[in-house]
C-alpha positions in Angstrom: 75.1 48.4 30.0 73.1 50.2 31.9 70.0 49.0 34.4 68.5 49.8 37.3 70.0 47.8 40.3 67.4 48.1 42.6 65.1 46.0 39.8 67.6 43.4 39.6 67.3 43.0 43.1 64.0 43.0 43.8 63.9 40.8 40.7 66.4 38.2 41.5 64.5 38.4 45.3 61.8 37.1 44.0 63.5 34.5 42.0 64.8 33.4 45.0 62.1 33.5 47.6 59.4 31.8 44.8 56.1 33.5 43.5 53.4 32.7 41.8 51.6 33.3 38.5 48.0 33.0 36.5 48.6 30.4 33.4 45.5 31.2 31.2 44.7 28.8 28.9 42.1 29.8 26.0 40.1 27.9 23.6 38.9 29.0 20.0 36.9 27.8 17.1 35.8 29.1 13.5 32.1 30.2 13.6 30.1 29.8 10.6 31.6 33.6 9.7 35.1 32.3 9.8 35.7 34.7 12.5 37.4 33.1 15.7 35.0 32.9 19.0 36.4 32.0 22.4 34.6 28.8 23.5 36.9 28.2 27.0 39.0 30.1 28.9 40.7 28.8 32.1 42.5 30.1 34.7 45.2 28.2 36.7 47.3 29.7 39.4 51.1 28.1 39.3 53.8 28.9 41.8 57.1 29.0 40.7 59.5 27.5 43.3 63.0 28.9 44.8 65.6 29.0 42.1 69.0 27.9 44.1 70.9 29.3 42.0 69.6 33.0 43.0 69.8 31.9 46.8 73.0 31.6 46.1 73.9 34.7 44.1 72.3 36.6 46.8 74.3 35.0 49.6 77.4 35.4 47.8 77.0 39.1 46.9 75.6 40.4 50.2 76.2 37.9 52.8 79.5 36.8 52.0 82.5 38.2 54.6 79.8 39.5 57.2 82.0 38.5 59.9 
């Protein structure tokens, strides 16, 4: 398999430090067309916390016999 191993790093960095997204949520109902018309859209901001597990894959593969 082939990947780009910077990208997994930076990835499972992030993964590991925490980061945060936008959730959007919309709303829609049937107009008198039929046609589907946005009555609410909201906007929440949600933070993803530390995953352990990726502090610890990081320590193990470049911490680990740093001596």
């Amino acid at each position: 398999m082939i990947f780009d191993e910077d990208k997994v790093a930076k990835q499972l960095l992030k993964k590991a430090m925490g980061y945060s997204v936008d959730e959007v949520v919309m709303e829609y109902v049937n107009d008198d067309d039929n046609n589907m018309k946005l009555v609410k859209k909201k906007v929440t901001k949600k933070h993803i916390p530390p995953d352990m597990s990726a502090v610890k894959t990081i320590i193990e593969k470049y911490f680990e016999g740093d001596d």
